[in-house]
ChimeraX commands (.cxc) that place a marker at each C-alpha (Angstrom):
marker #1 position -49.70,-52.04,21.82 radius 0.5
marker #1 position -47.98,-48.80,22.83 radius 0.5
marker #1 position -48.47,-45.77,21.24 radius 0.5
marker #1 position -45.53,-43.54,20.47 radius 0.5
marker #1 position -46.21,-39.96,20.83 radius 0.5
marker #1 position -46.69,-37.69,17.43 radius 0.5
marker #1 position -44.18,-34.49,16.71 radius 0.5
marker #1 position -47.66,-33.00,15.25 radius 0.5
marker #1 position -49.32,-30.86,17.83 radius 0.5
marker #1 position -53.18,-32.15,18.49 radius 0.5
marker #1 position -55.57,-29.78,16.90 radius 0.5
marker #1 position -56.22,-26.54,19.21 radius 0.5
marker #1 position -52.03,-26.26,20.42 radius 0.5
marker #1 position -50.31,-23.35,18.94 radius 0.5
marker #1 position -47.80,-24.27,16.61 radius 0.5
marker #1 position -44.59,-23.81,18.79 radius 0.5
marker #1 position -45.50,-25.89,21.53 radius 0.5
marker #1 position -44.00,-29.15,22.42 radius 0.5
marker #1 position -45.83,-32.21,22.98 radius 0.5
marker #1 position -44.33,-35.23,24.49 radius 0.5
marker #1 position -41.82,-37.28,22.62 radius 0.5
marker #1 position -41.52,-34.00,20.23 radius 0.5
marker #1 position -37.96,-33.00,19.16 radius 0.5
marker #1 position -37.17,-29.18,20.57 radius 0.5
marker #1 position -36.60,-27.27,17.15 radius 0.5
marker #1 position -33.09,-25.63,16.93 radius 0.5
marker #1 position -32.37,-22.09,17.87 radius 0.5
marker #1 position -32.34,-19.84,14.31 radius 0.5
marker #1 position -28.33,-19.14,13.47 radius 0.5
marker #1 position -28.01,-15.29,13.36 radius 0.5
marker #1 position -28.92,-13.57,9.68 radius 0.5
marker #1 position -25.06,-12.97,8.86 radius 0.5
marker #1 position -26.19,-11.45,5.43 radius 0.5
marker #1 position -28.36,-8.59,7.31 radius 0.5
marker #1 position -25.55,-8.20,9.51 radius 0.5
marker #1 position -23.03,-7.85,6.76 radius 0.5
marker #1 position -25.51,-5.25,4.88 radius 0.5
marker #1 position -26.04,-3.22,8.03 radius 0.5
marker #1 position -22.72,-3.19,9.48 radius 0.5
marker #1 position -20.88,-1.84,6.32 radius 0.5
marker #1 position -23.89,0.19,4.99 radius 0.5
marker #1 position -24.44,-2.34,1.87 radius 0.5
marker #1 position -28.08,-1.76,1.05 radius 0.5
marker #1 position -28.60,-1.79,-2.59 radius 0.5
marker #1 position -25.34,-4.00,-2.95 radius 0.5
marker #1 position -25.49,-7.38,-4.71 radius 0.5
marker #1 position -25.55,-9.69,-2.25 radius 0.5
marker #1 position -26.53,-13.28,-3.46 radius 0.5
marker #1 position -28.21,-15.86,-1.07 radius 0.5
marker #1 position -25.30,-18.54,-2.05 radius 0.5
marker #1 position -22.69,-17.32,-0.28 radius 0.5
marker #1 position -21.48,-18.22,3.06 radius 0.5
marker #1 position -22.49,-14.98,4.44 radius 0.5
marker #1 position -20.77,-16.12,7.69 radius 0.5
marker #1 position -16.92,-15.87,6.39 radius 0.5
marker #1 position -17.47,-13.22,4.94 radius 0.5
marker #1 position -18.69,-11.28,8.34 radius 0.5
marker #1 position -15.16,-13.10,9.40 radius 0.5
marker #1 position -13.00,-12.15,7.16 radius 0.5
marker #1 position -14.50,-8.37,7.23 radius 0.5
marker #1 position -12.82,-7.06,3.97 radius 0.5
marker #1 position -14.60,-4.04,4.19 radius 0.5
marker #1 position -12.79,-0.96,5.87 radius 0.5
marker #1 position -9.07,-2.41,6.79 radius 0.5
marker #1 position -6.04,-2.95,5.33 radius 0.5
marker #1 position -5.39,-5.39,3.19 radius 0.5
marker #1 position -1.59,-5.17,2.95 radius 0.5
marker #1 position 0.77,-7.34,5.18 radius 0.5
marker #1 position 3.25,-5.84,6.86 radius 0.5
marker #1 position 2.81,-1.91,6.43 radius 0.5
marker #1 position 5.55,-0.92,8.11 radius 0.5
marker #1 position 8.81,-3.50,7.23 radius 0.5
marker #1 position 11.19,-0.80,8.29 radius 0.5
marker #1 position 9.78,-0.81,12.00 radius 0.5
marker #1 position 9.05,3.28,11.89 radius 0.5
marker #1 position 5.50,4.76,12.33 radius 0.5
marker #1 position 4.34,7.98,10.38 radius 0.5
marker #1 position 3.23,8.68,13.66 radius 0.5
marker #1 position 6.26,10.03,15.11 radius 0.5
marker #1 position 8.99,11.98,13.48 radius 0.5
marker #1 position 11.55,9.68,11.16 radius 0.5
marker #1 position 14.78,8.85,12.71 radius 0.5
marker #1 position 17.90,11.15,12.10 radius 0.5
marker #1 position 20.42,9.63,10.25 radius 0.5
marker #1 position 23.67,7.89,11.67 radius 0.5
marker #1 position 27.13,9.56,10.16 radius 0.5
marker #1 position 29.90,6.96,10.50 radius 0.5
marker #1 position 32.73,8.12,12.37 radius 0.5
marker #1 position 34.72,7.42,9.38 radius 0.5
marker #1 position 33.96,5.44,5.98 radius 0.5
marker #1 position 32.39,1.95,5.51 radius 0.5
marker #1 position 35.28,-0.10,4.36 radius 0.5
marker #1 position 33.11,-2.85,3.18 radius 0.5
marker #1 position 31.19,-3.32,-0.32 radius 0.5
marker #1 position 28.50,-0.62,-0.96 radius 0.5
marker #1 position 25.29,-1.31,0.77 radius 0.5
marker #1 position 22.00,-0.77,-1.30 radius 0.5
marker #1 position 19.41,-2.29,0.97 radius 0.5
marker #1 position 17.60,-0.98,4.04 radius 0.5
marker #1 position 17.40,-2.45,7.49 radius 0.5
marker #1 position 14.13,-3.99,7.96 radius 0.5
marker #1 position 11.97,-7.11,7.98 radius 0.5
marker #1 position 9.93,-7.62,4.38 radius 0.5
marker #1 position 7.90,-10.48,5.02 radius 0.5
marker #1 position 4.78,-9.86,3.15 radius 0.5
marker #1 position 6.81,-8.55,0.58 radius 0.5
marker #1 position 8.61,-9.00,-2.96 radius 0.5
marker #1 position 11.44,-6.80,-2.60 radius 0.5
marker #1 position 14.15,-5.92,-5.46 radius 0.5
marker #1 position 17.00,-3.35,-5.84 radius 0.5
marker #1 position 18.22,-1.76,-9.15 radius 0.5
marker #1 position 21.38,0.05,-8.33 radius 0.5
marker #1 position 21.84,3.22,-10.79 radius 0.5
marker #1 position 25.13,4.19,-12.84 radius 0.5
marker #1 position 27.57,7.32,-11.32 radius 0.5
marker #1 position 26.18,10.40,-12.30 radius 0.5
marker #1 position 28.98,12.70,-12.95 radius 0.5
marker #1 position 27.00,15.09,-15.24 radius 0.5
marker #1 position 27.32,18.28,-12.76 radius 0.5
marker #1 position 30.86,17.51,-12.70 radius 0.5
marker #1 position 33.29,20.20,-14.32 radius 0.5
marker #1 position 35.78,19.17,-16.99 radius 0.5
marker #1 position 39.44,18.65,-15.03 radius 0.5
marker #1 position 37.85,18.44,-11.56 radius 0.5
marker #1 position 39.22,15.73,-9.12 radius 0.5
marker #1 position 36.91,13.47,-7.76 radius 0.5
marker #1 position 37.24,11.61,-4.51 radius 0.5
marker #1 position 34.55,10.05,-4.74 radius 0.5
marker #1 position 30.55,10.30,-5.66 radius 0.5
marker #1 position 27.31,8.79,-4.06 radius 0.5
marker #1 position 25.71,5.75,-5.15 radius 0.5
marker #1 position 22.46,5.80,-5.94 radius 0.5
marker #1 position 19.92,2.64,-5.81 radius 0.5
marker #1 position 16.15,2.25,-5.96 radius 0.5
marker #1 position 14.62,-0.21,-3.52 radius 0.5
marker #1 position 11.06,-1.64,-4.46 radius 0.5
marker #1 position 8.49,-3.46,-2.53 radius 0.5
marker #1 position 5.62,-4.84,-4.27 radius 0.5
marker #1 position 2.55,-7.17,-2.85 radius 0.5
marker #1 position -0.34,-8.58,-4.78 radius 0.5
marker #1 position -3.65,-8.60,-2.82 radius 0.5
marker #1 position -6.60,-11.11,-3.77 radius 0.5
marker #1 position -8.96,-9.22,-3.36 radius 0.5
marker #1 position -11.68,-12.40,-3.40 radius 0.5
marker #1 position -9.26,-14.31,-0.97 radius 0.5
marker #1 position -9.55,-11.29,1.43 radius 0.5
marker #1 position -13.66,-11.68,1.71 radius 0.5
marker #1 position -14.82,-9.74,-1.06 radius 0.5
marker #1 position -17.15,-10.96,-3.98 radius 0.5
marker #1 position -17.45,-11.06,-7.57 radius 0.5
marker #1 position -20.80,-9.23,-7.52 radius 0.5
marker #1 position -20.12,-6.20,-5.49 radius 0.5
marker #1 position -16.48,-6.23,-7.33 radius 0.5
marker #1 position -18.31,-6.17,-10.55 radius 0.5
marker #1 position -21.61,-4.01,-9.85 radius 0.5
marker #1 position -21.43,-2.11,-6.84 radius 0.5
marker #1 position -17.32,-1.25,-7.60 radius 0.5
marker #1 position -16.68,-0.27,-3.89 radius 0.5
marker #1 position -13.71,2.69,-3.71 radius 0.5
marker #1 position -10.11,0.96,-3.27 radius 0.5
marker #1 position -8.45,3.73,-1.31 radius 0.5
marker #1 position -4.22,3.37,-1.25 radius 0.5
marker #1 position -2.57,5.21,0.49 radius 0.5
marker #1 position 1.72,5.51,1.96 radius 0.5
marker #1 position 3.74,7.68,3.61 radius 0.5
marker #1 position 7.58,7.89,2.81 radius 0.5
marker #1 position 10.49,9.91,4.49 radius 0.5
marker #1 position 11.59,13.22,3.50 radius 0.5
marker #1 position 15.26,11.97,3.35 radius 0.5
marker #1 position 16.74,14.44,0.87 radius 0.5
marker #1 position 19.04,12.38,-0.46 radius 0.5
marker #1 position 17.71,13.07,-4.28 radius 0.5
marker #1 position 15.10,15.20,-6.29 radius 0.5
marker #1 position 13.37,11.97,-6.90 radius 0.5
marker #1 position 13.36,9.82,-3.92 radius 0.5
marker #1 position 9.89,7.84,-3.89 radius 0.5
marker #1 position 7.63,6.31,-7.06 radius 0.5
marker #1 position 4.39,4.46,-6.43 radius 0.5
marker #1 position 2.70,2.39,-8.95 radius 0.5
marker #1 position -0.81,0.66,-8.65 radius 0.5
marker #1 position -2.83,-1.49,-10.78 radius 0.5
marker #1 position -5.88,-2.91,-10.41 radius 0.5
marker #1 position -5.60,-6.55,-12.05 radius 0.5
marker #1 position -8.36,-9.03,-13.16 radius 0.5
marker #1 position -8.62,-12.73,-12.91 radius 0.5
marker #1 position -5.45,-13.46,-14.60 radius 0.5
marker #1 position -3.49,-11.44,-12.74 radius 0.5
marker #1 position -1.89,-9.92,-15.38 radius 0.5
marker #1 position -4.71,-7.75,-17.33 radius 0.5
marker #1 position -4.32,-4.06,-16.48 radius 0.5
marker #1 position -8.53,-2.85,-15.56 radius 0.5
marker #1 position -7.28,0.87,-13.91 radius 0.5
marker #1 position -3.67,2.26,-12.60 radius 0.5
marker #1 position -2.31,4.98,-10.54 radius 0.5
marker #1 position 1.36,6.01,-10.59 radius 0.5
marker #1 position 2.89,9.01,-8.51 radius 0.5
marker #1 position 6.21,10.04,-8.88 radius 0.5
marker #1 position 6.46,13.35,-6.76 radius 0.5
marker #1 position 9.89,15.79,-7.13 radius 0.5
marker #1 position 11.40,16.80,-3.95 radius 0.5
marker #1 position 12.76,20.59,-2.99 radius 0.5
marker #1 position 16.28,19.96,-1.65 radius 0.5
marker #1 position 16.53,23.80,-1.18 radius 0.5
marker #1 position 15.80,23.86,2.15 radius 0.5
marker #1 position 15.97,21.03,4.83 radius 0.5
marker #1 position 13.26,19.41,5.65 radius 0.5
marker #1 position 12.58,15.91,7.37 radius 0.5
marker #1 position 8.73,14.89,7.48 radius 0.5
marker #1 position 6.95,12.11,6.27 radius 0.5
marker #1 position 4.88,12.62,2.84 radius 0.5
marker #1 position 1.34,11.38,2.01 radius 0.5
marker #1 position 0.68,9.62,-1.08 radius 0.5
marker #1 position -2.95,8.56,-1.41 radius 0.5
marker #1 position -5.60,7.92,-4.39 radius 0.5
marker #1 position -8.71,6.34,-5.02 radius 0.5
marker #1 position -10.24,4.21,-7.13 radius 0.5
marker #1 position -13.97,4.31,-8.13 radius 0.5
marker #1 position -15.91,3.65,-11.03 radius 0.5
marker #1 position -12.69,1.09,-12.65 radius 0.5
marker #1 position -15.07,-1.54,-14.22 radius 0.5
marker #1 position -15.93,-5.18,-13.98 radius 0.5
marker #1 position -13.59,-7.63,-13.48 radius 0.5
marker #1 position -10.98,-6.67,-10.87 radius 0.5
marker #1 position -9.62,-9.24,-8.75 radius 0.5
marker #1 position -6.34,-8.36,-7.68 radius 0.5
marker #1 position -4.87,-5.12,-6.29 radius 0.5
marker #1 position -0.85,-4.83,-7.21 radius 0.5
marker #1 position 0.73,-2.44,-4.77 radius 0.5
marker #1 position 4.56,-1.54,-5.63 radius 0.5
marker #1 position 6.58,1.74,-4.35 radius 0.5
marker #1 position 10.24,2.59,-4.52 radius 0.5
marker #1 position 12.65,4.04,-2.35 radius 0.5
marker #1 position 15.69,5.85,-3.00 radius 0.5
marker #1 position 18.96,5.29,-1.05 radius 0.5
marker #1 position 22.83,6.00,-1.42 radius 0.5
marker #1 position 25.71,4.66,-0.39 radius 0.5
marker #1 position 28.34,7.52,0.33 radius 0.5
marker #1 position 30.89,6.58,2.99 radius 0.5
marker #1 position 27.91,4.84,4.65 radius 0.5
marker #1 position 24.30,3.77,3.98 radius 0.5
marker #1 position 21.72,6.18,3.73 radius 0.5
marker #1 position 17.68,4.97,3.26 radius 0.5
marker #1 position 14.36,6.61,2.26 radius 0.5
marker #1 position 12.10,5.21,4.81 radius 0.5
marker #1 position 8.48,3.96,4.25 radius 0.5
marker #1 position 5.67,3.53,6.61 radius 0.5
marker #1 position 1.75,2.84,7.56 radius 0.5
marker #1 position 1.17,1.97,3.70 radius 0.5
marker #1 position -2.28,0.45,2.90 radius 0.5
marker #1 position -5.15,-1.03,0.66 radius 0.5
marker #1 position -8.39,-0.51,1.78 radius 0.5
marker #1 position -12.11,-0.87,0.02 radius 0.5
marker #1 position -14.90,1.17,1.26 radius 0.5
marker #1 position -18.31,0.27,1.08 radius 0.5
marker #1 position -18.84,3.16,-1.06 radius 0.5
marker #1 position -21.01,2.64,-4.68 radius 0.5
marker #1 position -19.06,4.26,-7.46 radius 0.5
marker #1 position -21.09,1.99,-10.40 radius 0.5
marker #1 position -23.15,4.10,-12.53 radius 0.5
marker link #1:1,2 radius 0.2
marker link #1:2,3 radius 0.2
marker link #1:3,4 radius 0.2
marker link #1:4,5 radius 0.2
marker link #1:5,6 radius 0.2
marker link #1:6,7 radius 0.2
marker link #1:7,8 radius 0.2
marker link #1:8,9 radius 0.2
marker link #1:9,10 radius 0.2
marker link #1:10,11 radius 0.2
marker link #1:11,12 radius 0.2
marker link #1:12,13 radius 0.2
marker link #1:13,14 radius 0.2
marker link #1:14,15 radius 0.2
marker link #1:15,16 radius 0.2
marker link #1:16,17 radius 0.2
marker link #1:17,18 radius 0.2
marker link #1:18,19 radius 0.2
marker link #1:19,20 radius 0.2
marker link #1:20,21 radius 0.2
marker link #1:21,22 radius 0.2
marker link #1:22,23 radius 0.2
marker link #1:23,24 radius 0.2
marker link #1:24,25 radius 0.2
marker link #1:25,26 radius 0.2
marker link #1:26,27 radius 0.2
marker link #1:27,28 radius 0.2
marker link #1:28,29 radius 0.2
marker link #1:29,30 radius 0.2
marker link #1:30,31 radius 0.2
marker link #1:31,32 radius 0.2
marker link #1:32,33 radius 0.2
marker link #1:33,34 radius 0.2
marker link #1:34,35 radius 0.2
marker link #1:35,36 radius 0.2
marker link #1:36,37 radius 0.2
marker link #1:37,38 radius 0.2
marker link #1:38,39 radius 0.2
marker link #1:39,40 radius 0.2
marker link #1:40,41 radius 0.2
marker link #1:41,42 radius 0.2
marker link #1:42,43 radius 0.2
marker link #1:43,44 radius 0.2
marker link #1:44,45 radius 0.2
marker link #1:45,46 radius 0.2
marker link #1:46,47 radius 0.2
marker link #1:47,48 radius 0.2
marker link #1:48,49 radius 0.2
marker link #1:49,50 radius 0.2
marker link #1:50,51 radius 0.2
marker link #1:51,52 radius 0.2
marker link #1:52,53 radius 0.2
marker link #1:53,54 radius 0.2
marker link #1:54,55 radius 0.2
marker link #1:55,56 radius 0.2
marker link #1:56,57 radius 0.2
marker link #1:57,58 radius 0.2
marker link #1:58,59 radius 0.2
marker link #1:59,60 radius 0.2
marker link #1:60,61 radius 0.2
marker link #1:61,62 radius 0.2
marker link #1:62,63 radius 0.2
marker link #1:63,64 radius 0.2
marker link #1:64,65 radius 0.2
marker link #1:65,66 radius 0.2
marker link #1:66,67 radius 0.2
marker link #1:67,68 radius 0.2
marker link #1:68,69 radius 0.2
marker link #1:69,70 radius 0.2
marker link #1:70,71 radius 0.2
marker link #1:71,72 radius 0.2
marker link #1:72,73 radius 0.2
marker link #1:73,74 radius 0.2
marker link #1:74,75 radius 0.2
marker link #1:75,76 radius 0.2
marker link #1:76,77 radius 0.2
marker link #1:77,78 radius 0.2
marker link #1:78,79 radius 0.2
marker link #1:79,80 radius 0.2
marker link #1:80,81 radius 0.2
marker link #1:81,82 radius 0.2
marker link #1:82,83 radius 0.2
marker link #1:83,84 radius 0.2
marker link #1:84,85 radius 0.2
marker link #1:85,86 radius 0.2
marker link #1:86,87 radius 0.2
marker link #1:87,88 radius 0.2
marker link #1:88,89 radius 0.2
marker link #1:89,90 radius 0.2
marker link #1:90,91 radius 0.2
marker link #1:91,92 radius 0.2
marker link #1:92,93 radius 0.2
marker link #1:93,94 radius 0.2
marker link #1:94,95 radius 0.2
marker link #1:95,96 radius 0.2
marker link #1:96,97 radius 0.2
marker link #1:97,98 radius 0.2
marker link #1:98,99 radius 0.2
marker link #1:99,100 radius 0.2
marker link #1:100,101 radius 0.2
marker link #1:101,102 radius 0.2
marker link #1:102,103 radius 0.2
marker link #1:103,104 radius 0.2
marker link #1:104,105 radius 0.2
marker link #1:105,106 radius 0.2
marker link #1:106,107 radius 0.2
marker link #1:107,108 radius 0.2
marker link #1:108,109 radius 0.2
marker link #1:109,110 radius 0.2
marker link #1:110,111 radius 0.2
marker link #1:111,112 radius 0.2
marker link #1:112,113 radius 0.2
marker link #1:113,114 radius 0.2
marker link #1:114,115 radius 0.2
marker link #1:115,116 radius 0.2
marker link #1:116,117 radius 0.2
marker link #1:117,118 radius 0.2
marker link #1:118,119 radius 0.2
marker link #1:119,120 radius 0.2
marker link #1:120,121 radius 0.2
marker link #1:121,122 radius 0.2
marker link #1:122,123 radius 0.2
marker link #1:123,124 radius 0.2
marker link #1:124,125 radius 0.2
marker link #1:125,126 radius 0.2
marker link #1:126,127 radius 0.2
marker link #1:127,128 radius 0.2
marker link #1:128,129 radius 0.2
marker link #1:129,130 radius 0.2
marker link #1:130,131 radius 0.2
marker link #1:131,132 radius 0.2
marker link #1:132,133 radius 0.2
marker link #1:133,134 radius 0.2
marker link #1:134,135 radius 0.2
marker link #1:135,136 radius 0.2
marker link #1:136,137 radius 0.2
marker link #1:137,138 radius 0.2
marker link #1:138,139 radius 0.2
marker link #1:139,140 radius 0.2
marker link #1:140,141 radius 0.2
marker link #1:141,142 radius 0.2
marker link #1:142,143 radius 0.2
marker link #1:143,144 radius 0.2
marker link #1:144,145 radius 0.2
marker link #1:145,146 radius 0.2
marker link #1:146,147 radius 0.2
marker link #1:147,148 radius 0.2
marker link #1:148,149 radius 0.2
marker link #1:149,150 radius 0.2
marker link #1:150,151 radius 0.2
marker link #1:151,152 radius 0.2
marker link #1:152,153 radius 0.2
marker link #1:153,154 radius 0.2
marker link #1:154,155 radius 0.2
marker link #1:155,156 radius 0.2
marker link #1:156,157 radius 0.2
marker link #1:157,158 radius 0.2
marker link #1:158,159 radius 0.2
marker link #1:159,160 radius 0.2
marker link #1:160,161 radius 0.2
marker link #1:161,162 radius 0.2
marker link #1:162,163 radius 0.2
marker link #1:163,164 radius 0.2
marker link #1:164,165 radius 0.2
marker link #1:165,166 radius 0.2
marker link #1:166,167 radius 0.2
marker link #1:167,168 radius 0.2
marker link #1:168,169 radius 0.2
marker link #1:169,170 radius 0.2
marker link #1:170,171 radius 0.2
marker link #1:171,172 radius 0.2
marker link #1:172,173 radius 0.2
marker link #1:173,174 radius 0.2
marker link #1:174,175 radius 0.2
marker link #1:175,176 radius 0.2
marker link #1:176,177 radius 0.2
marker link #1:177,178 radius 0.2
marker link #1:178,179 radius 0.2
marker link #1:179,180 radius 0.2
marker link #1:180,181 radius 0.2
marker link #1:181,182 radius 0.2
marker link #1:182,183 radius 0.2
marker link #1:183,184 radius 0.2
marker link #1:184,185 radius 0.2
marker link #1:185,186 radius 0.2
marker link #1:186,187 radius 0.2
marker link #1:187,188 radius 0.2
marker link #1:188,189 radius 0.2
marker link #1:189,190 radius 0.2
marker link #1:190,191 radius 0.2
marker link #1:191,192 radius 0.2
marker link #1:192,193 radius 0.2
marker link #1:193,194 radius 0.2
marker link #1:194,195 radius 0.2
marker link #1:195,196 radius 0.2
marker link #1:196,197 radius 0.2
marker link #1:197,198 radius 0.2
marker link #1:198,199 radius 0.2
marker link #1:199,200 radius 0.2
marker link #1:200,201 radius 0.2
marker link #1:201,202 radius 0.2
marker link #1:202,203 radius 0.2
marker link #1:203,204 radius 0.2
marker link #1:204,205 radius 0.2
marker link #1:205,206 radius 0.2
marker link #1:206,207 radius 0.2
marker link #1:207,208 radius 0.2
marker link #1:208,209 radius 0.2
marker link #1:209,210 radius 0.2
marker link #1:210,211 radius 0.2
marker link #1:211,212 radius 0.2
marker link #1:212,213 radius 0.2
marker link #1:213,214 radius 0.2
marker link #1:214,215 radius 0.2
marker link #1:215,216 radius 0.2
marker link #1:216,217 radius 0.2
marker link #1:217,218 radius 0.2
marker link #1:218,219 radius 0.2
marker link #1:219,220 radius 0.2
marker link #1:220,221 radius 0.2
marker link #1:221,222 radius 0.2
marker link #1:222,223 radius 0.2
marker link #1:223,224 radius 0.2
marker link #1:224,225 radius 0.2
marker link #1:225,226 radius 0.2
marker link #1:226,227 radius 0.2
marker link #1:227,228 radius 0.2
marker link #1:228,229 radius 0.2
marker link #1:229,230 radius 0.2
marker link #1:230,231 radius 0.2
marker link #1:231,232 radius 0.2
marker link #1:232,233 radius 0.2
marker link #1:233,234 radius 0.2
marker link #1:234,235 radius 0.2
marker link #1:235,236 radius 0.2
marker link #1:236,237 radius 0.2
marker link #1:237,238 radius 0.2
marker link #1:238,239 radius 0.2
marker link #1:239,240 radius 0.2
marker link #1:240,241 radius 0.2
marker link #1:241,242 radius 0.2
marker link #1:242,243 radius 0.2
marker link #1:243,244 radius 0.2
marker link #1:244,245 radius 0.2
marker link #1:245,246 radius 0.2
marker link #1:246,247 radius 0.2
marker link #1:247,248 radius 0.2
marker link #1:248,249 radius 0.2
marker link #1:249,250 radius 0.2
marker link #1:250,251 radius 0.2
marker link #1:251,252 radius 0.2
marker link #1:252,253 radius 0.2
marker link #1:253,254 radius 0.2
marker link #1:254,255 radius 0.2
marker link #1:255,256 radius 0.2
marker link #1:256,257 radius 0.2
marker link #1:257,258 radius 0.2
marker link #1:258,259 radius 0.2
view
């Protein structure tokens, strides 16, 4: 009868050479852990052998930004913000309160504030008086949906740097607020927040962009969602006039802040 060839090598044949009728073993698949570790300077980070060390190399949640869309109003901090357009004569229509601008990515809401005639004098005639209105933008990030994991959320508590940029517009003392919280599983328990509400000097004309930035380290176990809301001040005065935002971000760093 025929013999059929063995996949065991005959004594005295190293062990990684192929004999006839031997299946050729497959090529090892790269070590996508190591990679991860050395890439983003991990070492010391919890890193357990059950996850699929390969999306997360994909999905690289360490070092970009997180947040969709940016930059909805189409500006870049980069370059100086656009100089308002004064109507040749008034808007006839209904008072505008929202920007120009694509929000996808975005929740967006407007709360449109009451007259303030308080610096008014008693007997003065008004013509009329600006109309203010905040305009927020909020996302929720997830943070475990973007490639990071419960272990190095919980242990290692990598900084979660935010940081936006908003127009000097001058149109109010108050003209930007920024509120972050870092959320856990249920999305609604508060672990750590951040709010900013900075006071402009309308003494003297300026028209930059702002930085608002902070970071978050040593905030605990259990955060699994980042929620990112700001608010912009415009006013409707014979035309629309915005408070433009730009280049705003969530970003974790591979930096331990655990004790």
């Amino acid at each position: 009868m025929p013999t059929t060839a063995s996949n065991k090598n005959p004594p005295g044949l190293p062990g990684n050479t192929l004999v006839e009728g031997s299946v050729r073993p497959h090529r090892t698949m790269p070590d996508w852990k190591k990679r991860c570790e050395a890439e983003w300077s991990l070492q010391g980070a919890p890193m357990p052998d059950s996850l699929d060390w390969k999306s997360v190399y994909d999905a690289k949640p360490l070092g970009r930004n997180m947040l969709k869309n940016p930059s909805p109003n189409g500006v870049s901090k980069d370059t100086s913000p656009p100089e308002p357009d004064l109507p040749e004569e008034p808007d006839r229509g209904p008072p505008r309160s929202q920007p120009h601008g694509e929000f996808s990515g975005w929740t967006t809401s407007i709360e449109t504030l009451p007259y303030d005639s308080s610096g008014i004098p008693a007997g003065a005639m008004i013509c009329e008086l600006p109309l203010y209105s905040w305009f927020t933008m909020e996302q929720v990030v997830d943070l475990k949906a973007e490639g990071l994991w419960e272990e190095l959320l919980d242990d290692f508590q990598p900084e979660i740097v935010i940081q936006d940029w908003y127009e000097e517009s001058q149109l109010h003392n108050s003209i930007y607020q920024l509120h972050v919280k870092l959320l856990g599983a249920d999305r609604s328990s508060v672990i750590s927040e951040h709010t900013s509400k900075p006071t402009e000097d309308c003494g003297a004309y300026s028209h930059t962009w702002k930085e608002v930035s902070h970071v978050f380290s040593g905030y605990g176990p259990g955060v699994r969602y980042v929620h990112f809301q700001h608010r912009l001040k415009n006013q409707f005065l014979n035309g629309f006039y915005g408070t433009l935002s730009s280049g705003s971000s969530v970003v974790v760093r591979p930096t331990r802040t655990s004790a």
